[in-house]
N, C-alpha and C positions, 0 to 999 in steps of 0.2 A: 504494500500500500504506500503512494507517493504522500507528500507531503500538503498536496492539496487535497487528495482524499482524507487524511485525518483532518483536515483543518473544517471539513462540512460534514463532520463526524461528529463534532464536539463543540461546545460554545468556547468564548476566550472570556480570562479574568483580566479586567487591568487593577493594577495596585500599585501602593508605594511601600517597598517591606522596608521592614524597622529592624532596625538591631536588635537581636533576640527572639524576632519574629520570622523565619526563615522555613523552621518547621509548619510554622502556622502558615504563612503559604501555600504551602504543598497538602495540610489536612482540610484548606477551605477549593483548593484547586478540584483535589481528590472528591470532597464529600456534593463538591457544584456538579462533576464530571466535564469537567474540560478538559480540552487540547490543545489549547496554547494559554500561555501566562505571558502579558505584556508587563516589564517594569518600568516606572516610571526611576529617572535616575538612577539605577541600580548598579550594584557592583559586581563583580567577575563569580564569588562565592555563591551568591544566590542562583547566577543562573546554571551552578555546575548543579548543584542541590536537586534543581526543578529537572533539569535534563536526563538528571538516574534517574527520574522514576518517569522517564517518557514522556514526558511534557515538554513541548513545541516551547522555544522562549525567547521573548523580543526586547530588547533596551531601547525604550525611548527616551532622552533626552528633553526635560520642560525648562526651561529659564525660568529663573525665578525674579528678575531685577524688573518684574510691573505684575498685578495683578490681570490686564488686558492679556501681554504676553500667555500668562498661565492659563490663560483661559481659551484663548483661541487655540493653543499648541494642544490642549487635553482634547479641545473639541475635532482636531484635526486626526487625534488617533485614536479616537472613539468612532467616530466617518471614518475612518479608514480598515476600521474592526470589522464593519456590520455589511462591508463588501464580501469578506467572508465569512463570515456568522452569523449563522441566526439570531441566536442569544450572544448578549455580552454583560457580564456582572462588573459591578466594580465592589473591590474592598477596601475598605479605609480602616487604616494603621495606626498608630501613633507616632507620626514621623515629621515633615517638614508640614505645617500648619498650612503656609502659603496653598502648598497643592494639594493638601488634604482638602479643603475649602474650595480651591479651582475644581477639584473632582465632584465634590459634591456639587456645585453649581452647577456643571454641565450636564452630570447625569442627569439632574432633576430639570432642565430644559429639553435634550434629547430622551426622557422619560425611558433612561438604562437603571434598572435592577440595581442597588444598592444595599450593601450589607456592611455591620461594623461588628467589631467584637463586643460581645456582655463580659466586663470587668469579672475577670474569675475564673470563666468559665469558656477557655478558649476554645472547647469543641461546640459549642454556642454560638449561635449569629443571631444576629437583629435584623432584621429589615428597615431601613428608615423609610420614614414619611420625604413624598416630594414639597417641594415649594408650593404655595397654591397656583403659582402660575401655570401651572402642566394644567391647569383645567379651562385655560383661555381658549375662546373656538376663535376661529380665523376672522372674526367680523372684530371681534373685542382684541385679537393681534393686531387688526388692520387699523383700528383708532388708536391704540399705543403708539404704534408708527410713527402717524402723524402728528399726534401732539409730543414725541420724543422728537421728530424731525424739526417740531417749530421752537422747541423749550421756551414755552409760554406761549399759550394762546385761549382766547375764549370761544366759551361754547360757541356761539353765534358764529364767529370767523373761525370754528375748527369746521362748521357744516358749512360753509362759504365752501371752505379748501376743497372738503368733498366733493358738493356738488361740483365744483369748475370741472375735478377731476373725471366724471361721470362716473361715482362709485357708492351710488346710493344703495345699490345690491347690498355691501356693506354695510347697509343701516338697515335692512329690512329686519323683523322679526322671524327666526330661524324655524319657526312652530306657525305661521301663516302665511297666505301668500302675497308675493313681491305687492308695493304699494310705491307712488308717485307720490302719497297723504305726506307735506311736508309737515304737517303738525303729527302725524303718528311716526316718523321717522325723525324726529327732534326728541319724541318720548324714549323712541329706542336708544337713540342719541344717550342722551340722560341716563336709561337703564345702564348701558355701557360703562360709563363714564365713573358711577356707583358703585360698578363692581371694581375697575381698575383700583377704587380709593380704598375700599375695602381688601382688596389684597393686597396694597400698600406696593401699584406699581403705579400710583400717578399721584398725585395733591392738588389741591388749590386753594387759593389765595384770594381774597379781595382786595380790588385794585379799585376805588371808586366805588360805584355802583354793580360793577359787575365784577366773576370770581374770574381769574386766569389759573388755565390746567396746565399742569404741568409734570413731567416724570417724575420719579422718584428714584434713586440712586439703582435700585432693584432695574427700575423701568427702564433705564437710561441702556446699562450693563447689557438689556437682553437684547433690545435696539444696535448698539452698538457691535457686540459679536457676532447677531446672526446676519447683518445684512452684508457681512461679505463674504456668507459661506452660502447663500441661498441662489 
């Protein structure tokens, strides 16, 4: 069996192993069943380790000198995973915070399987919770955009923008059908806009008489990343 037949055999784990944690590796590789183990930074020890017990194993290299950098680099080898595999887990270590953190973000935007250790009990995992953003549909992505793309704008001139653009489809309500009602698509407008503040990827402010919307550091981060891998 070549090396691509294992590789659509078995899912892949990415990780970052920790000092002391090398075994744990190979019983969270072993208990997932995977066929390859991607390390994030890693050194020459760990991948002799993964390699006896017949596990495929890859070093990628993340920079750590920007949070932007860690972020785009983990998401580049997570898209890079899922060309060949099905599944892909990530597990998080206790190691560099930086890209512990870059990992969790990105799995919980590409909505990739997450698991940590329970303090104690290393033949134990956890599953974590995503961010609430993994629950945005594509109309409520399509309004973050915009008001990430103007940082700061108001209601009235964020449905200006739309409309110029012809993307009212985007404002329609996803449970009835398409409407031209610019008073029922101002409501959707608003429902949107609600949920963004309540998941804590947008804010506003009053400016005057009226509020200006605007990202939120969350907002800004998921705006930023994914529009130049899309």
């Amino acid at each position: 069996m070549n090396e691509s037949e294992i590789l659509n055999n078995g899912g892949c784990m990415i990780t970052q192993s920790a000092e002391g944690y090398k075994k744990t590796v190979v019983k969270y590789a072993i208990r997932l069943s995977v066929s390859k183990v991607i390390l994030l930074n890693e050194e020459k020890p760990s991948v002799d380790l993964l390699n006896s017990f017949g596990l495929i194993t890859d070093v990628k290299p993340i920079p750590t000198n920007g949070i932007g950098l860690v972020l785009s680099s983990i998401l580049n080898v997570i898209s890079d995973a899922k060309k060949d595999h099905d599944k892909i887990s990530i597990l998080l270590l206790p190691s560099n915070p930086l890209i512990a953190i870059g990992m969790y973000i990105v799995a919980c935007i590409e909505k990739t399987e997450i698991f940590t250790l329970i303090p104690d009990f290393e033949t134990e995992y956890l599953t974590l919770p995503f961010f609430p953003f993994v629950n945005l549909n594509e109309n409520e992505r399509f309004v973050l955009t915009k008001i990430a793309e103007n940082r700061g704008i108001s209601k009235k001139n964020l449905f200006k923008t739309i409309k110029k653009e012809g993307r009212f489809d985007r404002l329609c309500s996803r449970t009835s059908a398409p409407t031209s009602n610019e008073e029922s698509l101002l409501k959707n407008l608003q429902r949107i806009l609600n949920k963004l503040e309540e998941t804590e990827l947008a804010n506003k402010k009053r400016e005057g008489k009226r509020f200006i919307w605007d990202s939120t550091y969350f907002g800004r981060l998921i705006f930023d990343n994914k529009k130049g891998f899309e």
